[in-house]
C-alpha positions in Angstrom: 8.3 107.5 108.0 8.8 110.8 106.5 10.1 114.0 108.3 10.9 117.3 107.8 14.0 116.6 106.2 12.4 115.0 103.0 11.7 117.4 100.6 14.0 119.9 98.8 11.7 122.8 100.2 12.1 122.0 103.6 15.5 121.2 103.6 15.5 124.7 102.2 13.7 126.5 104.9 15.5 124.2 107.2 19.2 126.1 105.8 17.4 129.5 105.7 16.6 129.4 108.9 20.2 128.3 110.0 21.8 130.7 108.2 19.5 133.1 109.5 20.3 132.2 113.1 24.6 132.1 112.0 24.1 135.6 110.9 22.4 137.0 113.5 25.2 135.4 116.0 28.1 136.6 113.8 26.4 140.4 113.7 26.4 139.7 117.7 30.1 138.8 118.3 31.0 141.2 115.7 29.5 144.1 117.4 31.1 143.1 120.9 34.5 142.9 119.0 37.4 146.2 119.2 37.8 148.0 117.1 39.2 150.6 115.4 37.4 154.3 115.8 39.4 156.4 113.0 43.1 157.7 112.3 45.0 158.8 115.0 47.7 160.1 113.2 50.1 159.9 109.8 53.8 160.1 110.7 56.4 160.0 107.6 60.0 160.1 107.4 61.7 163.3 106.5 65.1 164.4 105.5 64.4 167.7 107.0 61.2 167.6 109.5 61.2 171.4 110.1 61.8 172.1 106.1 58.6 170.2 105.1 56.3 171.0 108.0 56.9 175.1 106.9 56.3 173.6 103.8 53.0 172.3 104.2 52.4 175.5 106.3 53.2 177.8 103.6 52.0 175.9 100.5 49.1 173.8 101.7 47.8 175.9 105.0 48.8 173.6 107.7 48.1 174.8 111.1 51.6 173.8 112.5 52.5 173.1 116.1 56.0 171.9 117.1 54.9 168.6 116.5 53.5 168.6 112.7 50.4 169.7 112.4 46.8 168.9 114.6 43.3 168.4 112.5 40.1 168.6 115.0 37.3 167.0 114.5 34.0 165.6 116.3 33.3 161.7 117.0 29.7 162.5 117.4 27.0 164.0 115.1 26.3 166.4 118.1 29.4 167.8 117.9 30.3 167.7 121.5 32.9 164.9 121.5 35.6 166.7 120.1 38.7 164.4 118.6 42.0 165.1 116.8 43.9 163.5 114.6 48.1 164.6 114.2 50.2 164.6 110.6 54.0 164.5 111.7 57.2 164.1 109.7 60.3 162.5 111.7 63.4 162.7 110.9 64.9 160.2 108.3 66.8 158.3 110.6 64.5 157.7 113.1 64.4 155.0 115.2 60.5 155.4 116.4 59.0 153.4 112.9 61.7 150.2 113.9 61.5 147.5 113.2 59.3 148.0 110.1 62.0 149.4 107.5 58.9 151.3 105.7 58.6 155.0 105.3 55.4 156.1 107.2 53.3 155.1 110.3 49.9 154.9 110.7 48.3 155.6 114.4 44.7 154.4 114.7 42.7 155.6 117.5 40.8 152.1 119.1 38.5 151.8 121.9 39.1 149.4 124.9 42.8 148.7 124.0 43.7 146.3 126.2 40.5 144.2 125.2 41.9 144.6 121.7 45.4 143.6 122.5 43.9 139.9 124.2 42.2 139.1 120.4 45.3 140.3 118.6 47.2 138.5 120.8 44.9 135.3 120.1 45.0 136.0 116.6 48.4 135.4 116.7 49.1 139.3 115.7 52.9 140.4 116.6 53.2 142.9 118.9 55.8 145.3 119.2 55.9 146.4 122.6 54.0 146.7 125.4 50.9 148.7 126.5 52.1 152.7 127.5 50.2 154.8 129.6 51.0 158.7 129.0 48.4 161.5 130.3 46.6 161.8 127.0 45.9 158.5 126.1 47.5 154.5 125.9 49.4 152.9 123.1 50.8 149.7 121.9 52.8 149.0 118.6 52.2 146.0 116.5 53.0 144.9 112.7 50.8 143.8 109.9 51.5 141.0 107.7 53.7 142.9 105.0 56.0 144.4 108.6 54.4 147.7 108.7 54.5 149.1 111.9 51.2 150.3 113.5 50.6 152.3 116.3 47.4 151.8 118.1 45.9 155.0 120.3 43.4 154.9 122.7 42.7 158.5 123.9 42.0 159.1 127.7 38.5 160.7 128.4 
């Protein structure tokens, strides 16, 4: 009896066709997975936080607030979602970057952060803390493989 199986050209549409179907359900699940939507923020450790923020002001044209300095952007080609991302030096012995021992932090902004938090926490990702709620937006802390702290920003609205 012969069958579909039997010859090296069908066995090759035969795989095609599989891999075809695998790829189209990976581009699925991949699409319904969190993710990260940009930079939320770059915070560094400073000896003098006020020093190098007037600094940056005077030599590189920051904008400065009390806080560092705040970059606006849009999240949409229309240019109606409007977005921010802050650049902040802390002081050098500051405890916020514990329990990494690394110089900087990055802040990504996410969408759906609790969603994300479940897979990290299935993917056996350490997290730091838990889930904060402030009025402009919820956070969670969690390290990478090499112990850099992260700080993961959903905005509110």
């Amino acid at each position: 009896m012969v069958t579909i199986f039997d010859s090296f050209a069908n066995k090759k549409i035969l795989l095609n066709i599989i891999l075809e179907k695998f790829s189209l359900l990976y581009t699925i699940s991949t699409l319904n997975m969190k993710k990260v939507t940009g930079i939320g923020g770059i915070f560094f450790k400073s000896k003098d936080p006020k020093a190098i923020t007037a600094w940056y002001a005077q030599n590189l044209g920051l904008q400065t607030n009390p806080y560092g300095a705040t970059f606006e952007w849009y999240e949409d080609a229309e240019g109606k979602k409007k977005a921010d991302t802050q650049w902040a030096p802390f002081g050098d012995n500051t405890k916020y970057f514990e329990p990494s021992t690394k110089e900087f932090m990055i802040n990504y902004r996410v969408e759906n952060l609790e969603a994300l938090v479940e897979e990290l926490k299935a993917s056996g990702v350490t997290l730091v803390d838990e889930i904060e709620t402030f009025d402009y937006g919820k956070f969670i802390h969690i390290l990478d493989p090499e112990g850099n702290k992260i700080e993961l920003w959903e905005p509110m609205g």
